[in-house]
N, C-alpha and C positions, 0 to 999 in steps of 0.2 A: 766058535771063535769069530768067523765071519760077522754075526749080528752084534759084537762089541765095537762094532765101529758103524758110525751112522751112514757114510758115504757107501756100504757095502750091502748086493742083496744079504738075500739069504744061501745064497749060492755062491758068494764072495766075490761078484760081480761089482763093477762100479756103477752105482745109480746114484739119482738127485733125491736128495730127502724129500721127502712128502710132508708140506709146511701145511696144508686144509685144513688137518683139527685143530692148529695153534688160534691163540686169541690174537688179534692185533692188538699191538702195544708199543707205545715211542720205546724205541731202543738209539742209542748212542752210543759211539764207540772211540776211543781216543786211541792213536798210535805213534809210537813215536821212530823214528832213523839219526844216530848220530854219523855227521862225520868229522874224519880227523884230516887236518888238510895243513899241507906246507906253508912254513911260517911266512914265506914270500905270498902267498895268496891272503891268509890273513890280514898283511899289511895294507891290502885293500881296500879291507872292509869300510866303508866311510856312510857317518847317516844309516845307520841300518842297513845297506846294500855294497855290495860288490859288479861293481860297473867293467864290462869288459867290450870288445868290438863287437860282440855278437848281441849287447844289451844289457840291462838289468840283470842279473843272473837269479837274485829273491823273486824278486816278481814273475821273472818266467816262468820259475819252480812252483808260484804258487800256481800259475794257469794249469801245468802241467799234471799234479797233483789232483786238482779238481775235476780234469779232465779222465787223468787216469782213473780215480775213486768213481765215476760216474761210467765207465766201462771193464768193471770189476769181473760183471759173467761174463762178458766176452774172453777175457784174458784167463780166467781161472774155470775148467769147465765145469764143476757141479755145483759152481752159484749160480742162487738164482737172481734172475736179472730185477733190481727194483729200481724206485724211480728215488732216487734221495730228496729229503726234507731238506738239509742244508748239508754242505760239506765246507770248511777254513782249513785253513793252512796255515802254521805260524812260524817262521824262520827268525832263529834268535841264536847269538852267539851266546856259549856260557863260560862262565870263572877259569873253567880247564882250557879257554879259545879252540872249542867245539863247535860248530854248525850244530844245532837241533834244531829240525822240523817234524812239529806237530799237526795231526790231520785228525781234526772230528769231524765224524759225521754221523747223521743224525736222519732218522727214517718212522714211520706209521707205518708199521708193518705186521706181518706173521713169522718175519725173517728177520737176523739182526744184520749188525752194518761192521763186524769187525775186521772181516776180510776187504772190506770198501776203506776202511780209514788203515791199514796194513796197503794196501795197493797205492792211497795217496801220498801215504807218507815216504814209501820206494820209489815212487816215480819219480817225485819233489828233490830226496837224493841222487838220484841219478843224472837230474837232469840238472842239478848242482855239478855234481863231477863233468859233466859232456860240459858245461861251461866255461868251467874253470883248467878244465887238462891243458889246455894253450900255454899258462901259467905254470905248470906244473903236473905230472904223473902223482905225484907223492900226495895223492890224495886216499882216504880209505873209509868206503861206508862201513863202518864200525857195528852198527846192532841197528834193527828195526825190530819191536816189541809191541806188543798190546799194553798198553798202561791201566785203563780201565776200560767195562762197560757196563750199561744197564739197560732195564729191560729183559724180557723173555724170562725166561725158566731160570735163569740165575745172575747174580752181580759177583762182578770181578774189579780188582781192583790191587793194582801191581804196588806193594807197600818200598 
């Protein structure tokens, strides 16, 4: 049972997979975080951004995101640590007046990037919420998900 999980020896111990015999190949990974946020903070929103006394609150979430997706192994212990090809961040209100922000990232690797665009796309909400809580509590990160990836041993791709 132990061996049906890659993170586990064979002992059912926790180990780092062993990526040597993979081929390197661009892999990218898209992930997404909704939140649902009080209608008083919405009213905000102006130009694409929510402006508060601490800043910009989109643009700091994209710093943060990028920042977070670029120290993925540190945060999560059995990644391994790579150097990313490119990471974005995209903050967009939608129809339902949702926050979504999206994190691709994008690596030349023997390892994929999906836990790195899942970590951007968290931090990006989080640091939405620490922004805006002044405003309001009645804030709620709703889902963070893998949408798609490609590259490696398989494509995925959330319909």
């Amino acid at each position: 049972m132990a061996n049906d999980f890659s993170h586990l020896s064979a002992a059912g111990d926790p180990t780092m997979v062993d990526v040597s015999p993979k081929s390197v190949t661009e892999r990218v990974a898209k992930a997404q975080s909704i939140l649902e946020m009080d209608t008083e903070i919405i009213a905000r929103f102006e130009n694409d951004e929510i402006h508060t006394k601490k800043g910009p609150v989109f643009q700091t979430a994209i710093i943060a995101g990028v920042m977070a997706a670029k120290k993925t192994s540190e945060l999560i212990p059995l990644c391994h640590p790579i150097g990313l090809d490119k990471c974005t961040i995209d903050i967009s209100l939608n129809n339902d007046k949702q926050v979504v922000v999206e994190c691709t990232a994008k690596v030349t690797s023997k390892t994929g990037v999906e836990m790195e665009a899942l970590t951007g796309a968290s931090v990006a909400a989080l640091t939405i919420y620490d922004m805006c809580k002044g405003f309001s509590h009645n804030i709620v990160i709703k889902e963070t998900k893998l949408m798609e990836k490609t590259g490696g041993k398989s494509d995925f791709k959330r319909a």
